[in-house]
C-alpha positions in Angstrom: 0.0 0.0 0.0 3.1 2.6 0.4 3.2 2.8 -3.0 0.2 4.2 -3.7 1.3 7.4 -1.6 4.5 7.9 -3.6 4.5 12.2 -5.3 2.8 10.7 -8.1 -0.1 9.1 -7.0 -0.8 12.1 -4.6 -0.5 14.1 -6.8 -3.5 11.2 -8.9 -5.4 11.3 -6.0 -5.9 14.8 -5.8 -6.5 15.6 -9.5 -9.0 12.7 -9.5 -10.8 14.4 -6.4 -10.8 17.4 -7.8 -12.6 16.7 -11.5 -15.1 14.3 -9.4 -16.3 17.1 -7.4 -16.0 19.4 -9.5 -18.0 17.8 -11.9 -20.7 17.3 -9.6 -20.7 21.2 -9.0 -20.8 21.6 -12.4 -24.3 19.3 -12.2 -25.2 20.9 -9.5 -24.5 24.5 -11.3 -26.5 22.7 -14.6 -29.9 21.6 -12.4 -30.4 25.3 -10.2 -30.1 26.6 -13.9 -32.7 24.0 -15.1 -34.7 25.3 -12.3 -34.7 28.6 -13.4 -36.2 27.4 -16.9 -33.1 26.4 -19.5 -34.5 23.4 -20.7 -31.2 22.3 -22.3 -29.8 22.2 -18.7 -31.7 19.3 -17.9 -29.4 17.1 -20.5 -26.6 18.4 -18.8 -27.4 17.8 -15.2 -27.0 14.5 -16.2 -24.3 14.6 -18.0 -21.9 15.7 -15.3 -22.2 13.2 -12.4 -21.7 10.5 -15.3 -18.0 12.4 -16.1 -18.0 12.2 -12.3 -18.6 8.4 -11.9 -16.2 8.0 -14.7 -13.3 9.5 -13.4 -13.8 8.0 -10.2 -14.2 4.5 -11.9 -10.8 5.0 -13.8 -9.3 6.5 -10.4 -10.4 3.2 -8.5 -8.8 1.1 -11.8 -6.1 2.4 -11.8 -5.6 2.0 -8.0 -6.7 -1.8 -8.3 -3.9 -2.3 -11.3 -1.3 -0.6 -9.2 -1.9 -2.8 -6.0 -1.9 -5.7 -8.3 0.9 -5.1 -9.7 2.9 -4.6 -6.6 1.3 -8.1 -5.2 2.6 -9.5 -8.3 6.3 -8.1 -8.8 6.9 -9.0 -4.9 6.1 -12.6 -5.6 7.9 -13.1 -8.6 10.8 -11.4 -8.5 13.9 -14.0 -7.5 16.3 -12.7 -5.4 20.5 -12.5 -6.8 23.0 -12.0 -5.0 25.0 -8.5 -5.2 26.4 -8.0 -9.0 24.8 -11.4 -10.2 23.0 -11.3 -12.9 19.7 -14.1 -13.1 19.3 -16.4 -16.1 17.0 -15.0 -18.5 16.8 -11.4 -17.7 18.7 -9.8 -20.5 18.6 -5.8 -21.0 15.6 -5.8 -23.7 15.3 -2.1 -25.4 11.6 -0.5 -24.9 11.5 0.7 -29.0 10.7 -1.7 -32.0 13.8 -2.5 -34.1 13.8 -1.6 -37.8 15.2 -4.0 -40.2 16.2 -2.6 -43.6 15.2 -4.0 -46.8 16.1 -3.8 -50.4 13.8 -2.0 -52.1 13.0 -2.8 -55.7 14.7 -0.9 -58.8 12.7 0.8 -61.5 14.1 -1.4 -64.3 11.9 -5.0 -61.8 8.6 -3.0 -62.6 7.9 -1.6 -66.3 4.3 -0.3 -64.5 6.6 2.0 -62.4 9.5 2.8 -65.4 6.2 4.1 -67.8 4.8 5.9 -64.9 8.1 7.6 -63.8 8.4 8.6 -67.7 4.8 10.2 -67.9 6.0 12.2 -64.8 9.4 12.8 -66.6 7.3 14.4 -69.6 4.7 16.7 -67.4 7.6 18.2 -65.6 9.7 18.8 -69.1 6.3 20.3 -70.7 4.8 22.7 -67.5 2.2 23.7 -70.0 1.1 20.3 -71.1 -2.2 18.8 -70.2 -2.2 15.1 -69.0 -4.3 14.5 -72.3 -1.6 15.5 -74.4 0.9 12.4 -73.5 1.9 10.8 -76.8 3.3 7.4 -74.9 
């Protein structure tokens, strides 16, 4: 449970206290104005405790993966000894490795050699209409 009262989830804990409630002002704000006879308040007067209840649904979530997580690193995480590195837990980079590949020349496609000519001929004739191609 400590770690759910590190900097960072304080500082969760507030922000989620503070949209819940003040969402619910907000509903409260939206039904003393539906009182007063804006119809379209009504619509929002329920809309706000819903943004309420969701942000303290994904408050509670996130709490509940948190704790879990914790349960779960504790009870699988072998101990080694000072400077010993454990079988099977190799440095692994967090970023998708790109693997180059040999891209295909003009001559392999004569779609793509007659294509790159028609461009050839628009650019040497600005004036030109696509119409006017002779090949």
């Amino acid at each position: 449970m400590k770690g759910l009262w590190t900097p960072a989830w304080i500082a969760r804990h507030v922000l989620a206290l503070v949209l819940a409630s003040g969402c619910l002002v907000l509903g409260w704000w939206q039904f003393s104005r539906a009182q007063e006879g804006n119809s379209i308040s009504w619509g929002y007067m329920f809309e706000w405790p819903v943004f309420a209840a969701f942000v303290v649904f994904l408050w509670w979530r996130e709490v509940q993966l948190a704790r879990k997580k914790g349960r779960l690193v504790k009870a699988e995480e072998p101990q080694a000894a000072a400077g010993e590195r454990l079988p099977g837990s190799a440095v692994t980079v967090g970023r998708p490795v790109r693997v180059a590949t040999q891209s295909s020349t003009p001559e392999d496609d004569p779609e793509l050699t007659a294509y790159n000519d028609y461009l050839a001929w628009l650019n040497a004739t600005p004036g030109a209409r696509p119409s006017d191609y002779p090949g």
